[in-house]
C-alpha positions as CSV (number, residue, x, y, z in Angstrom):
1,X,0.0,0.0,0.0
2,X,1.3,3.7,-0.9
3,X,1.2,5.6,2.2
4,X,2.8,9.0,1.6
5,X,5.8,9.6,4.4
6,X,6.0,13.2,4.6
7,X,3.2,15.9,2.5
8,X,5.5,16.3,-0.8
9,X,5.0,12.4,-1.0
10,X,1.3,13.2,-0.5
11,X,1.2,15.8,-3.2
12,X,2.6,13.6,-5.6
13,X,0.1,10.7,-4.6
14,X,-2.8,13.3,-5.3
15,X,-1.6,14.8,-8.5
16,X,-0.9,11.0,-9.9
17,X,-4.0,10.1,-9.0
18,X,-5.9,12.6,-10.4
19,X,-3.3,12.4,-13.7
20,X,-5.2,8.9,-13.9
21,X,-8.6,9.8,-13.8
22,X,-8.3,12.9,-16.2
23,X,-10.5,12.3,-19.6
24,X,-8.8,15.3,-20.9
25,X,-7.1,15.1,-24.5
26,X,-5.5,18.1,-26.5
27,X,-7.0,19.4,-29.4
28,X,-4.3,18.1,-31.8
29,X,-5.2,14.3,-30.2
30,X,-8.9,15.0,-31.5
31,X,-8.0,15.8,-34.5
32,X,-5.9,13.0,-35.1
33,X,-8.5,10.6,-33.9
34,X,-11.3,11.9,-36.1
35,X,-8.9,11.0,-39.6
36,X,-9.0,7.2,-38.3
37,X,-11.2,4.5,-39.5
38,X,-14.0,3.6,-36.7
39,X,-12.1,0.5,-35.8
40,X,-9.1,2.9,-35.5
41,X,-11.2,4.9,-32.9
42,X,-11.8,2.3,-31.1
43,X,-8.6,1.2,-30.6
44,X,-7.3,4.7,-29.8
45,X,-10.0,5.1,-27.2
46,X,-8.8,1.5,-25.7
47,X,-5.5,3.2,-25.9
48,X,-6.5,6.0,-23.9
49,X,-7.6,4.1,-21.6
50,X,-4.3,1.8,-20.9
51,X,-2.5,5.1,-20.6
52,X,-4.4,6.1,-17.7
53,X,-4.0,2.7,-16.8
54,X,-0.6,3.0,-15.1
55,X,0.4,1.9,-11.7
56,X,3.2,3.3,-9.4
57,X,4.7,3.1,-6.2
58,X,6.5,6.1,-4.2
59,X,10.0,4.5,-3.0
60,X,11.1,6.9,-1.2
61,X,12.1,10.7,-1.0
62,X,15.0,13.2,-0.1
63,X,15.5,16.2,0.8
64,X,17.2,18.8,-1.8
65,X,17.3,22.0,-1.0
66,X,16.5,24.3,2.4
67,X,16.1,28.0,2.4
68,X,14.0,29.6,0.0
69,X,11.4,27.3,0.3
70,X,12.0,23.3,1.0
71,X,13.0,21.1,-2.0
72,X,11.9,17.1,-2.0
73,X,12.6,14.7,-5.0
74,X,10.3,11.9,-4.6
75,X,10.9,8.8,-6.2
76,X,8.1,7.1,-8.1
77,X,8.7,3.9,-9.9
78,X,6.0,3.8,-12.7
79,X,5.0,0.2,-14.3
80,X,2.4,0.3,-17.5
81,X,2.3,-0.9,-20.7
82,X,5.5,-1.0,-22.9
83,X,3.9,1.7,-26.1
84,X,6.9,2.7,-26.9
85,X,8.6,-0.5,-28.0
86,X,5.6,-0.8,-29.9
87,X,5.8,2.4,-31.2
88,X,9.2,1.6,-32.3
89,X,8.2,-1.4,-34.4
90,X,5.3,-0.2,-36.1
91,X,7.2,2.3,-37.4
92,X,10.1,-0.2,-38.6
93,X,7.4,-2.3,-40.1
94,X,5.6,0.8,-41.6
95,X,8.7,2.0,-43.8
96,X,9.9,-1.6,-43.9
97,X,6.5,-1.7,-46.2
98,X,7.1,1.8,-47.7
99,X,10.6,1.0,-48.9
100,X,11.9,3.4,-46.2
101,X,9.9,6.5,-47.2
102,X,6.9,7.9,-46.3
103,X,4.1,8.4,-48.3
104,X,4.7,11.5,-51.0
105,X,1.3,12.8,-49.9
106,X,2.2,12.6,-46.5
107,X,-0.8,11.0,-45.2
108,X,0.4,8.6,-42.4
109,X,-3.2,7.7,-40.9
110,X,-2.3,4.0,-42.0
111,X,0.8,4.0,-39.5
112,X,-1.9,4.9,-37.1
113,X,-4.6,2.8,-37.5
114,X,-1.6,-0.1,-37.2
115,X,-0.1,1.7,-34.1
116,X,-3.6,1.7,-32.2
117,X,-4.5,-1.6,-32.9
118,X,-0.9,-2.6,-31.6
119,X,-1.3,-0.1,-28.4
120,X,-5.0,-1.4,-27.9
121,X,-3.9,-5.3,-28.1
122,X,-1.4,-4.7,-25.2
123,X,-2.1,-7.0,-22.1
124,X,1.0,-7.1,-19.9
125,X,2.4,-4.0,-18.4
126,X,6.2,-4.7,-18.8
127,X,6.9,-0.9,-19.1
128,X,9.1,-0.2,-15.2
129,X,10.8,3.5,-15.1
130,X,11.9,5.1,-12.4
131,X,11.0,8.5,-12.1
132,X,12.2,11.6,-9.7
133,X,9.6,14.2,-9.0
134,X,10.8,17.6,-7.4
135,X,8.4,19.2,-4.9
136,X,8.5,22.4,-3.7
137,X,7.0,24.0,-0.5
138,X,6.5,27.8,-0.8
139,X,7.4,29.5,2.0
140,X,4.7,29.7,5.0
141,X,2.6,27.6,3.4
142,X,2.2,23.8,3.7
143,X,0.7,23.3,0.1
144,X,3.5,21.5,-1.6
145,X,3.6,22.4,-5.8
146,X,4.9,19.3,-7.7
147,X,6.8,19.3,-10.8
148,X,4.4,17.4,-12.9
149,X,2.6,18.8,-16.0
150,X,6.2,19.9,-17.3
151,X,8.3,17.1,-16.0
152,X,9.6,15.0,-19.2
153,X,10.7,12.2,-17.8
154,X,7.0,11.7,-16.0
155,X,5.4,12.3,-19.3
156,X,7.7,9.8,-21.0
157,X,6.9,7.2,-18.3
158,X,3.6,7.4,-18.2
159,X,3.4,7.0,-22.1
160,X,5.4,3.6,-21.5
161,X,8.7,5.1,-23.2
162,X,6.8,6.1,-26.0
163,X,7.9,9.8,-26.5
164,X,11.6,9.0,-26.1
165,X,11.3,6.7,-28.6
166,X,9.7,9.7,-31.2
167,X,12.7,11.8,-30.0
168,X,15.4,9.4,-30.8
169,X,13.5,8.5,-34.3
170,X,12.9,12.1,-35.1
171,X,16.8,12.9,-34.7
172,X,17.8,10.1,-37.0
């Protein structure tokens, strides 16, 4: 059971709990979605669900910084599905097909409709990062702010590697 040790520990708890209820999808998502086949939608939408579908543990946390408002890293070791190995080969497989290039028209819904059916078909969460999560407690106040909406690494873990893997393809 995760019970938070100190309230930077708690903070994260709440934020990553709420992280996995949240329905919300950018604009550039819907837009995406609406170019796919109906059996493409559904597997994004099962998708969407295994991505809130994470689980994580908090291992532990330190202390960073004193002074000018407290500084904790917690430690949060994330386990979900592995998306971005998937990503990974889908792509292989798509310009495998495509003799290395992309179509001239530039229409790459194909790729997706074969990338959500992958995602969607996922069963085992084999995905396990290890994520650190700075907190910091304002002064004379006991609300602690965590470092989540622009924390990479969280992001990446939580889309089961998957966005490291688009960063390492895009600088090829």
């Amino acid at each position: 059971l995760n019970r938070p040790a100190n309230g930077a520990e708690a903070k994260v708890q709440a934020e990553l709990d709420a992280l996995g209820r949240s329905e919300s999808v950018g604009s550039e998502v819907d837009s995406m979605r609406k170019a796919l086949s109906e059996e493409g939608r559904a597997n994004f939408d099962t998708f969407l669900r295994k991505l809130r579908n994470y689980d994580y543990e908090i291992t532990g946390s330190k202390r960073v910084s004193e002074g000018d408002g407290e500084r904790m890293a917690v430690t949060v070791r994330f386990r979900t599905y592995d998306f971005g190995r998937e990503y990974l080969a889908v792509w292989t497989e798509y310009l495998k097909a495509n003799n290395g290039a992309l179509p001239s028209d530039g229409d790459i819904t194909g790729f997706y409709e074969t990338l959500f059916e992958r995602l969607a078909g996922l069963e085992e969460k084999e995905y396990i990062k290890d994520v650190e999560i700075i907190c910091v407690e304002p002064l004379g106040n006991d609300e602690w702010v965590a470092n989540i909406k622009d924390n990479e690494e969280l992001q990446d873990a939580v889309f089961g590697g998957m966005m490291s893997e688009m960063k390492a393809l895009a600088a090829e």
